[in-house]
HTML snippet that shows the backbone in 3Dmol.js (N, CA, C, O; Angstrom):
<script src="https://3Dmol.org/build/3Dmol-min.js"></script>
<div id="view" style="width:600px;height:400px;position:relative"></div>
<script>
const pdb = `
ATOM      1  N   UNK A   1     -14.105-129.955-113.473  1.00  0.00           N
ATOM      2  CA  UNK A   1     -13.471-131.242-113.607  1.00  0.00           C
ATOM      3  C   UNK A   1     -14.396-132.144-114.420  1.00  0.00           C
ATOM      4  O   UNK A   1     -15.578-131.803-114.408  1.00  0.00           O
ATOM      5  N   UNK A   2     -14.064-133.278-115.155  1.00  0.00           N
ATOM      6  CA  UNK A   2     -14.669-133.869-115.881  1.00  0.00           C
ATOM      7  C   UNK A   2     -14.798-135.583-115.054  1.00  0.00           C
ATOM      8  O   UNK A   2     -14.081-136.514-114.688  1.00  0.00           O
ATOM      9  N   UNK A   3     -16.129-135.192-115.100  1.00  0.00           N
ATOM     10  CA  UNK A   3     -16.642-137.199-114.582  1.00  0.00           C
ATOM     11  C   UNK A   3     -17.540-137.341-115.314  1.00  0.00           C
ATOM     12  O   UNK A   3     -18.006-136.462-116.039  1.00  0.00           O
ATOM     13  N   UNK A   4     -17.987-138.706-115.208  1.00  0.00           N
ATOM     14  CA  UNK A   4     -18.718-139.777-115.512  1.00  0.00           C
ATOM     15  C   UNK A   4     -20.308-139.548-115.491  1.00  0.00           C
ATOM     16  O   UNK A   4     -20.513-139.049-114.385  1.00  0.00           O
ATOM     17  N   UNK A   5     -21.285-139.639-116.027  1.00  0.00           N
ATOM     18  CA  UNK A   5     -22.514-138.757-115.752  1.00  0.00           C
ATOM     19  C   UNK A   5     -22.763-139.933-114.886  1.00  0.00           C
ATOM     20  O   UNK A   5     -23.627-139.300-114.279  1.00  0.00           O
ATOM     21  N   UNK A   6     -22.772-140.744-114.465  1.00  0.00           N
ATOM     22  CA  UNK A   6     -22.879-142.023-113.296  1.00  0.00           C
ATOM     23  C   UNK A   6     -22.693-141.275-112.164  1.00  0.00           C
ATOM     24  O   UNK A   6     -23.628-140.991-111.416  1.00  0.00           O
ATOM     25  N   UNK A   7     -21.096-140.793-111.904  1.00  0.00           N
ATOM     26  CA  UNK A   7     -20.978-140.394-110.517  1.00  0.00           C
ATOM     27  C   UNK A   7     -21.761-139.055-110.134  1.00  0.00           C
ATOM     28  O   UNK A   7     -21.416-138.364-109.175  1.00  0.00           O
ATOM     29  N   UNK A   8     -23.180-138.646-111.217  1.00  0.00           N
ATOM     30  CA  UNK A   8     -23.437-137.516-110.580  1.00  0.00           C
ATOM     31  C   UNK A   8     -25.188-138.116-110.696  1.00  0.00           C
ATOM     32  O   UNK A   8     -25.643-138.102-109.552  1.00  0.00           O
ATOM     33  N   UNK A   9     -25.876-138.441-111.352  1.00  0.00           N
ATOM     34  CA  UNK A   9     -26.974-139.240-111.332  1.00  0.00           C
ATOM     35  C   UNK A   9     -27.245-140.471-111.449  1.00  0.00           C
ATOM     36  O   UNK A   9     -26.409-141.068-112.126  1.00  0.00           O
ATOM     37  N   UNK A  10     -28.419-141.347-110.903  1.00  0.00           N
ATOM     38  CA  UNK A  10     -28.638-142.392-111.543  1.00  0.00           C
ATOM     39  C   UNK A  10     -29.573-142.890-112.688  1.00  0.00           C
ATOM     40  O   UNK A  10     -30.688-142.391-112.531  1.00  0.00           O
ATOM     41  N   UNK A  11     -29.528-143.496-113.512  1.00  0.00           N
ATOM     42  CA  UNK A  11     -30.911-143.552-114.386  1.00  0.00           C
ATOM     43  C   UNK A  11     -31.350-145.493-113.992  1.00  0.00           C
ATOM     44  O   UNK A  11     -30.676-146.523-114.031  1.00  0.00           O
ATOM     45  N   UNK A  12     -32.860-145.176-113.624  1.00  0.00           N
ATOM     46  CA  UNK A  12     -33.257-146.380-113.266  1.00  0.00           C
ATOM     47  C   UNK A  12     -34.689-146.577-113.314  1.00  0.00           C
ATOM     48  O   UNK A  12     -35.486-146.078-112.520  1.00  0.00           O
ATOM     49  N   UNK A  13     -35.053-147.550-114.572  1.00  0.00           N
ATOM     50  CA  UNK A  13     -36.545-147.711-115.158  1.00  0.00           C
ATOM     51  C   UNK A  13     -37.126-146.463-115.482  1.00  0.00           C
ATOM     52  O   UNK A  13     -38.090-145.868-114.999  1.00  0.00           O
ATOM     53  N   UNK A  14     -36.263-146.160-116.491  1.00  0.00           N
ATOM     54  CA  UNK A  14     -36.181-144.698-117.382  1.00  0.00           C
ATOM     55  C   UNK A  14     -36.375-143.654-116.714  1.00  0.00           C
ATOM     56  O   UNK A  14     -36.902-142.686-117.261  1.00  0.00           O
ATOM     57  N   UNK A  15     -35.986-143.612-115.356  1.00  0.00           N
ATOM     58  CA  UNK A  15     -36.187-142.236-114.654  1.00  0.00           C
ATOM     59  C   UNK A  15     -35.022-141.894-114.020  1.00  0.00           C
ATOM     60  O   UNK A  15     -34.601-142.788-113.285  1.00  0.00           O
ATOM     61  N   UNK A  16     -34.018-140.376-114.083  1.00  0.00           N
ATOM     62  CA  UNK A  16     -33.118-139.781-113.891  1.00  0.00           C
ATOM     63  C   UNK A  16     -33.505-138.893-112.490  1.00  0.00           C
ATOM     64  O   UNK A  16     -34.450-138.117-112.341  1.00  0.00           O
ATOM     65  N   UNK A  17     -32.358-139.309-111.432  1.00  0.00           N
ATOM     66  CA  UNK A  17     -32.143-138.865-110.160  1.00  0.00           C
ATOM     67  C   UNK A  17     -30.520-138.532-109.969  1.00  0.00           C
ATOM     68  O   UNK A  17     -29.688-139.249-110.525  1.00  0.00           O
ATOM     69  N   UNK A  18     -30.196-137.601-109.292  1.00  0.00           N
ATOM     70  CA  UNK A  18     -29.540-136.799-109.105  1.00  0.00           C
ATOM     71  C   UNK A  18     -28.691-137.720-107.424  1.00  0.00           C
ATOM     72  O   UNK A  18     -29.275-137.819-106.345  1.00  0.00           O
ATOM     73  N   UNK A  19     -27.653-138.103-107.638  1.00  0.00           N
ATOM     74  CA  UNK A  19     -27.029-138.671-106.533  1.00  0.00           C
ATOM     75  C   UNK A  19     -26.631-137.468-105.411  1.00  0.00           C
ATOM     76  O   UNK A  19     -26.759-137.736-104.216  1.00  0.00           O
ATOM     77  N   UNK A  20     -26.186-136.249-105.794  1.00  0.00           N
ATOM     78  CA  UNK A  20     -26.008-135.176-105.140  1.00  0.00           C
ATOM     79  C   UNK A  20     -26.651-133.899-105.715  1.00  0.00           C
ATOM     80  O   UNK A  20     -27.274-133.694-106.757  1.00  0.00           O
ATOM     81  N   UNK A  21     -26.304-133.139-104.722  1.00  0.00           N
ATOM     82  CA  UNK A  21     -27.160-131.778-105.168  1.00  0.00           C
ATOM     83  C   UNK A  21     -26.710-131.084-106.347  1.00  0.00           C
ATOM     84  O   UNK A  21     -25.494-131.030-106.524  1.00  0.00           O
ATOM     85  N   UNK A  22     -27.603-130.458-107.317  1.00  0.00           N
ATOM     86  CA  UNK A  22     -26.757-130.365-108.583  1.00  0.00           C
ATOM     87  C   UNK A  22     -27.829-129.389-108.997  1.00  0.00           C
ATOM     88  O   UNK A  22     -29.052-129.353-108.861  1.00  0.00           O
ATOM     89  N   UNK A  23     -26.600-128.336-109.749  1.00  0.00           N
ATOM     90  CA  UNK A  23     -26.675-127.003-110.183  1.00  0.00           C
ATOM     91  C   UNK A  23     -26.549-126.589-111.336  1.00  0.00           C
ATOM     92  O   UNK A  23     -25.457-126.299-111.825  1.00  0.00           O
ATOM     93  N   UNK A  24     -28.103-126.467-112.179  1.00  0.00           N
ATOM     94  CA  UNK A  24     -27.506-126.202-113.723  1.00  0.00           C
ATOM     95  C   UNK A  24     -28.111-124.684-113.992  1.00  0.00           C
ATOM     96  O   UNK A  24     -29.248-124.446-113.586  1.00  0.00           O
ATOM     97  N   UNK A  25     -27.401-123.725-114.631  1.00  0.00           N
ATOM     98  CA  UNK A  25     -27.977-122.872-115.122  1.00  0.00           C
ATOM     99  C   UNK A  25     -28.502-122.287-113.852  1.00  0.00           C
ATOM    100  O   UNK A  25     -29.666-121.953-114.073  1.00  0.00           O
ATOM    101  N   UNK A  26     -28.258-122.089-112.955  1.00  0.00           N
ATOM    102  CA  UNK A  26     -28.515-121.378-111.625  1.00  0.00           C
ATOM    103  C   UNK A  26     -30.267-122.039-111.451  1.00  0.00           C
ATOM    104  O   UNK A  26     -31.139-121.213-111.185  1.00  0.00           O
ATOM    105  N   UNK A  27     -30.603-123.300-111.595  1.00  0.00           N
ATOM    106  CA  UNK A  27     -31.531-124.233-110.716  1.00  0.00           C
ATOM    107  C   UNK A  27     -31.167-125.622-110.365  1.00  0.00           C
ATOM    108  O   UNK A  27     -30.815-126.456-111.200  1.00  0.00           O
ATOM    109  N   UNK A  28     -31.273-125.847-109.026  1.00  0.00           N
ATOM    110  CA  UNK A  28     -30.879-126.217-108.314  1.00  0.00           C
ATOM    111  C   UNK A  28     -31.778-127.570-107.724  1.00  0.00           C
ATOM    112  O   UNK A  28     -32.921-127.455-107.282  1.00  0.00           O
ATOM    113  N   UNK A  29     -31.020-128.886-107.810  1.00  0.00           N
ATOM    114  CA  UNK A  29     -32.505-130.031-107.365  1.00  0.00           C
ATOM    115  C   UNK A  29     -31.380-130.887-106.237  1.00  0.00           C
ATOM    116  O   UNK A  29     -30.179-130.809-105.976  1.00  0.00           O
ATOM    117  N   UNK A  30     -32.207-131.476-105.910  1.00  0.00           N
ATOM    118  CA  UNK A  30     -30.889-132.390-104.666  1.00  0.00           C
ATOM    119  C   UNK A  30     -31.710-133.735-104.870  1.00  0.00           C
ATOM    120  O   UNK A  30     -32.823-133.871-105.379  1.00  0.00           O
ATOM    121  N   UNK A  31     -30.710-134.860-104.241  1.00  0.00           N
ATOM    122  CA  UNK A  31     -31.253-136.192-104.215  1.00  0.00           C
ATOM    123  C   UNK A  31     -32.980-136.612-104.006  1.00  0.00           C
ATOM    124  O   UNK A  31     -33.799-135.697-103.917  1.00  0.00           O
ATOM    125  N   UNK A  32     -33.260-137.534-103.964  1.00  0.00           N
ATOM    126  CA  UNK A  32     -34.699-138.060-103.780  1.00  0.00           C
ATOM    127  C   UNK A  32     -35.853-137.489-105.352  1.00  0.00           C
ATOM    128  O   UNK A  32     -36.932-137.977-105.689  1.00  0.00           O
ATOM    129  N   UNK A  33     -34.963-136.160-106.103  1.00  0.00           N
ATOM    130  CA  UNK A  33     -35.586-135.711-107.271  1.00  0.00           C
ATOM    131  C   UNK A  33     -35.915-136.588-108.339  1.00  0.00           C
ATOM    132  O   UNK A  33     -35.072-137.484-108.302  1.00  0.00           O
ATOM    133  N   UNK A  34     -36.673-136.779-109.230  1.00  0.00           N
ATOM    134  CA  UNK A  34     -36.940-138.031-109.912  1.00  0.00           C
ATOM    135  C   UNK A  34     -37.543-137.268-111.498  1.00  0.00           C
ATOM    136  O   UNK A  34     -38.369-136.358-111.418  1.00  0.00           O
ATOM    137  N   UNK A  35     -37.175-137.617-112.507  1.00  0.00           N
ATOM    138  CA  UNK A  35     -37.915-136.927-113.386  1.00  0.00           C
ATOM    139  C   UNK A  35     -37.231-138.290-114.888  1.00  0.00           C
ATOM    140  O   UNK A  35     -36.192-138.928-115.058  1.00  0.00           O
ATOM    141  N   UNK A  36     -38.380-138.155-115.541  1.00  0.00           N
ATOM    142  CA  UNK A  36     -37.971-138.985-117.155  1.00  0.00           C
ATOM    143  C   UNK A  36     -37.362-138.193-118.284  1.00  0.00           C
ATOM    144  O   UNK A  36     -36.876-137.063-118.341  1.00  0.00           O
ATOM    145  N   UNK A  37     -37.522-139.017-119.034  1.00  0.00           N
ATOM    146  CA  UNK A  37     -36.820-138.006-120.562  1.00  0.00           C
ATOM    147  C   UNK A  37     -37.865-137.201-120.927  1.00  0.00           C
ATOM    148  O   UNK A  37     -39.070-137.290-120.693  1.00  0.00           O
ATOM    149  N   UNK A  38     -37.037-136.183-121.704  1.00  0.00           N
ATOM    150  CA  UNK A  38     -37.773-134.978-122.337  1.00  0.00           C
ATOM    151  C   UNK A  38     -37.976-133.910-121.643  1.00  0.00           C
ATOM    152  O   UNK A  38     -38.445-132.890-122.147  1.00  0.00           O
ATOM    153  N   UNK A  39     -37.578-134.034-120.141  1.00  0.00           N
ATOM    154  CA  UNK A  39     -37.944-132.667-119.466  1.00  0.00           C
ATOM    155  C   UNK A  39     -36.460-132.081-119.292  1.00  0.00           C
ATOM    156  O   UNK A  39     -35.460-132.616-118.813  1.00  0.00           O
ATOM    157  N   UNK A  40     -36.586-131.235-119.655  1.00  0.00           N
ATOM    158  CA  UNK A  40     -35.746-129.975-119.508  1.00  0.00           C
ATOM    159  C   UNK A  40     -35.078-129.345-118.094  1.00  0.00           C
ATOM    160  O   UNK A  40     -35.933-128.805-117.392  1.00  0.00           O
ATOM    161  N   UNK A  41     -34.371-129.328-117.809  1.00  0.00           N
ATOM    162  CA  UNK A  41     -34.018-128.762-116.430  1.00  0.00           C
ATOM    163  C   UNK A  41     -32.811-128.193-116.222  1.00  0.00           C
ATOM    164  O   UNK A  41     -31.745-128.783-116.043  1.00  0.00           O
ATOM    165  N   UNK A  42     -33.060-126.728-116.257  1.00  0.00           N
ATOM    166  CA  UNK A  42     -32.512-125.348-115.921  1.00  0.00           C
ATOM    167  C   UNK A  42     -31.927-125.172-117.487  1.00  0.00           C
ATOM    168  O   UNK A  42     -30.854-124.573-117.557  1.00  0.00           O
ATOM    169  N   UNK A  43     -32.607-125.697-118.930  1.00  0.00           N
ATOM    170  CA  UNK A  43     -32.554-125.627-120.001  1.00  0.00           C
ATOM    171  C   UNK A  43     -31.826-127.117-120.503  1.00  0.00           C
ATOM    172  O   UNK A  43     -32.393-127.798-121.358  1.00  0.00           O
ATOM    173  N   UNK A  44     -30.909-127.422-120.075  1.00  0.00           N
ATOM    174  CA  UNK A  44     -30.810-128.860-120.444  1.00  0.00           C
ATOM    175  C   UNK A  44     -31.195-130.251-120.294  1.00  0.00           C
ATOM    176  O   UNK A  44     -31.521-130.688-119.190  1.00  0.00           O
ATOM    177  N   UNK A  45     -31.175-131.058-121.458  1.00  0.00           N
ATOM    178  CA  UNK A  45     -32.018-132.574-121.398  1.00  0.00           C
ATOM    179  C   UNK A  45     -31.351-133.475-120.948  1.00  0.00           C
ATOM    180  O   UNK A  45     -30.759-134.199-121.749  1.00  0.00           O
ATOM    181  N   UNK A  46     -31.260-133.663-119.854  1.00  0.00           N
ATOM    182  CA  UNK A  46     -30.518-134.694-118.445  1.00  0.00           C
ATOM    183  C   UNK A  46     -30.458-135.967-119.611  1.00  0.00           C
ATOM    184  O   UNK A  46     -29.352-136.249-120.072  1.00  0.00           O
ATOM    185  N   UNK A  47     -31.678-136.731-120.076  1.00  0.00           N
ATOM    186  CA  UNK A  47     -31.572-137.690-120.589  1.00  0.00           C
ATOM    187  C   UNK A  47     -30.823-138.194-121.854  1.00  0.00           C
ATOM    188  O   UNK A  47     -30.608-139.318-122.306  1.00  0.00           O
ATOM    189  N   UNK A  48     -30.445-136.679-122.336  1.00  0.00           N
ATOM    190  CA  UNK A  48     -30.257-136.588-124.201  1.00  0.00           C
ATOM    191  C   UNK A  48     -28.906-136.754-124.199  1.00  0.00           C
ATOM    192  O   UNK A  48     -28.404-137.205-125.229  1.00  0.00           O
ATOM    193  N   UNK A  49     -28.168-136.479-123.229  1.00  0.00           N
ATOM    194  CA  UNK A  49     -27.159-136.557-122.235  1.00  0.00           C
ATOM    195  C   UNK A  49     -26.815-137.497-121.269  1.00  0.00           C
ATOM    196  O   UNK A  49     -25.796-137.187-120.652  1.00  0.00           O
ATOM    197  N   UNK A  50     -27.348-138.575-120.930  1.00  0.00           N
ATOM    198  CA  UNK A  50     -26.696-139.781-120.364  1.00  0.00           C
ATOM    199  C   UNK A  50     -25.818-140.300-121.434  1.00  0.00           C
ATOM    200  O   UNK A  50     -25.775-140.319-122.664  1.00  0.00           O
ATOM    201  N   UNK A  51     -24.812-140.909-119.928  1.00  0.00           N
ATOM    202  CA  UNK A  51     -23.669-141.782-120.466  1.00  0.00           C
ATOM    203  C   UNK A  51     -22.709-140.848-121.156  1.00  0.00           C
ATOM    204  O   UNK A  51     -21.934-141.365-121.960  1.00  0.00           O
ATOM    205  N   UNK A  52     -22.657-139.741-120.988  1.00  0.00           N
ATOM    206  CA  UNK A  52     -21.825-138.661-121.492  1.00  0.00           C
ATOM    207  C   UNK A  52     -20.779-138.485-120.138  1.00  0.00           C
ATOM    208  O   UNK A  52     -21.102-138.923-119.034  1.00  0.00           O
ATOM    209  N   UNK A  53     -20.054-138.090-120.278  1.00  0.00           N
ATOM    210  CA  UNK A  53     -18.588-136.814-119.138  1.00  0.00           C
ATOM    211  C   UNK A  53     -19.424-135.750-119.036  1.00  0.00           C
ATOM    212  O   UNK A  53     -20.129-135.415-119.988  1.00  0.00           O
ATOM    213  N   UNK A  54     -19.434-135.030-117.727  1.00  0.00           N
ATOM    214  CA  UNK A  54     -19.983-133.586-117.457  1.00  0.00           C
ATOM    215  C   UNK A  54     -18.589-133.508-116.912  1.00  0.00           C
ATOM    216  O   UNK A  54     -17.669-134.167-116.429  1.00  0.00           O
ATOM    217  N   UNK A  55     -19.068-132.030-117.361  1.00  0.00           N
ATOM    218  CA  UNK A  55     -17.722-130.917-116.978  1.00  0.00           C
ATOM    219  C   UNK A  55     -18.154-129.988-115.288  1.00  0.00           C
ATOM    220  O   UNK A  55     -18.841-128.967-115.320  1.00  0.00           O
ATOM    221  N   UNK A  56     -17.793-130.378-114.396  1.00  0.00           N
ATOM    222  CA  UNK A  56     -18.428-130.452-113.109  1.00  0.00           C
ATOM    223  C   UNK A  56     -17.857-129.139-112.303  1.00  0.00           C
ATOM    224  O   UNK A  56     -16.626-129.152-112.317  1.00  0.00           O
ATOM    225  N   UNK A  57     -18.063-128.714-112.039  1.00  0.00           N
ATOM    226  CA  UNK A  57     -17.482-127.773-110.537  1.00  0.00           C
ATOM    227  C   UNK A  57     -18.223-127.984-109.464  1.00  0.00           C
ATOM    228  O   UNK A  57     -19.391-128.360-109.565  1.00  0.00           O
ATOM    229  N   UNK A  58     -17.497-127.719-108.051  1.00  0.00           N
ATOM    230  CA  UNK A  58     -18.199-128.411-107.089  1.00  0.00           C
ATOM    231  C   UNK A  58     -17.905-127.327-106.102  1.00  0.00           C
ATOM    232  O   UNK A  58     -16.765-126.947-105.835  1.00  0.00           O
ATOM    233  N   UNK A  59     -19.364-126.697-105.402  1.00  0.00           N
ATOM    234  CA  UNK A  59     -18.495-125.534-104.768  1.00  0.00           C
ATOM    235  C   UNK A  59     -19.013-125.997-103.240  1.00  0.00           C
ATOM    236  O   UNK A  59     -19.674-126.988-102.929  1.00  0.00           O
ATOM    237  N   UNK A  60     -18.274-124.519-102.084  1.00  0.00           N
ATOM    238  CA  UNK A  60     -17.771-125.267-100.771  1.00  0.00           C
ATOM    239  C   UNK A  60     -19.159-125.841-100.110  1.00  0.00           C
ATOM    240  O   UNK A  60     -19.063-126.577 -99.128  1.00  0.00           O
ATOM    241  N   UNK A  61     -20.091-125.601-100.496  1.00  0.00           N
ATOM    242  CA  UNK A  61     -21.711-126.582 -99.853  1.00  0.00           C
ATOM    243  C   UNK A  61     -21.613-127.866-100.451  1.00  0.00           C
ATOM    244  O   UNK A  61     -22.432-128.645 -99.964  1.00  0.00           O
ATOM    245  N   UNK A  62     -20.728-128.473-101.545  1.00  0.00           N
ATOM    246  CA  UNK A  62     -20.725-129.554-102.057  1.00  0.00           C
ATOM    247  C   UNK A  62     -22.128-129.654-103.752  1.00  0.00           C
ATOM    248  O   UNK A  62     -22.399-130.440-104.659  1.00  0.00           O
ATOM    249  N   UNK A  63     -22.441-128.711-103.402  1.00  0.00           N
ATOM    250  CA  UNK A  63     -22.798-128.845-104.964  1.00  0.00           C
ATOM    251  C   UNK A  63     -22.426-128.802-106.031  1.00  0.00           C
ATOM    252  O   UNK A  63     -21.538-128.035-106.403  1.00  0.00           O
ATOM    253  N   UNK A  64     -23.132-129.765-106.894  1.00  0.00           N
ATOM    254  CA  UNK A  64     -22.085-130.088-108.032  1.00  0.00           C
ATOM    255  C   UNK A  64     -22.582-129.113-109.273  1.00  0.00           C
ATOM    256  O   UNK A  64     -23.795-129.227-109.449  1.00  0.00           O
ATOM    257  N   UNK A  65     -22.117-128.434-109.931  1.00  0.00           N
ATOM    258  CA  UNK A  65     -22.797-127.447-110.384  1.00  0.00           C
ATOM    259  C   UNK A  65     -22.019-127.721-112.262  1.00  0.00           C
ATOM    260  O   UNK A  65     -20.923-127.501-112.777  1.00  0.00           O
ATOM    261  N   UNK A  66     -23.290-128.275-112.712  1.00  0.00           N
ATOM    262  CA  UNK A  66     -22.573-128.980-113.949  1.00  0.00           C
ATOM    263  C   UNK A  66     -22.492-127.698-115.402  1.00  0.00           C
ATOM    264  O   UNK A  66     -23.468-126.990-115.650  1.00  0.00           O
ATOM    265  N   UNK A  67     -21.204-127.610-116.199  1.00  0.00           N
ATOM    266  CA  UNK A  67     -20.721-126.422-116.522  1.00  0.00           C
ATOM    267  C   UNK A  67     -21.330-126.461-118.236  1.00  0.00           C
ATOM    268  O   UNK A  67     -21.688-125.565-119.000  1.00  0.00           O
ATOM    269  N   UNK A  68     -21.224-128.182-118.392  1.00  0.00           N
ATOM    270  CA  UNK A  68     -21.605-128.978-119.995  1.00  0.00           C
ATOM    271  C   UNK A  68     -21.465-129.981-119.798  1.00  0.00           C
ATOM    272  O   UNK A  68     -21.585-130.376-118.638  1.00  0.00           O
ATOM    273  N   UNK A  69     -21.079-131.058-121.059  1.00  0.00           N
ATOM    274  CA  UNK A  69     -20.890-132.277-121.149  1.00  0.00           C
ATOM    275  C   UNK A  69     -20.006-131.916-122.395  1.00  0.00           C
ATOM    276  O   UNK A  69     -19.700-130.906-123.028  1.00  0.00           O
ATOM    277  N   UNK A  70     -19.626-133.955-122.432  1.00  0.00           N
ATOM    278  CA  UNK A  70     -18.676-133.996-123.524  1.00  0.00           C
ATOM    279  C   UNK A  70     -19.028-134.958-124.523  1.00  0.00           C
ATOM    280  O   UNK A  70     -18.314-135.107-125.515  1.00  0.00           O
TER     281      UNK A  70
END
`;
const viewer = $3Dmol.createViewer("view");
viewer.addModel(pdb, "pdb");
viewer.setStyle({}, {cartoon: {color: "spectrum"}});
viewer.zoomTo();
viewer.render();
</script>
């Protein structure tokens, strides 16, 4: 499904956190995670990528397991 990169992280004083548990590329981080631009995680750049649509699946533990962006 496609949302809002909002409803799945927050970015706040240039640092990107994860509102729910979230699954890229089979690695896996959950809330309280904190990281800035340029780092890479499970091959993609969280930051290079704000303010974009992710293409989301969400499986039955509630993780959001992001597929791309748009």
């Amino acid at each position: 499904m496609r949302v809002p990169y909002s409803q799945v992280f927050t970015v706040q004083n240039g640092m990107i956190m994860p509102k729910v548990p979230v699954r890229i590329n089979g690695v896996q981080m959950g809330p309280g995670v904190a990281f800035g631009s340029g780092v890479s995680f499970g091959g993609a750049d969280l930051a290079a990528i704000a303010g974009h649509d992710l293409e989301v699946d969400q499986d039955a533990s509630g993780v959001a397991e992001i597929k791309g962006h748009y």
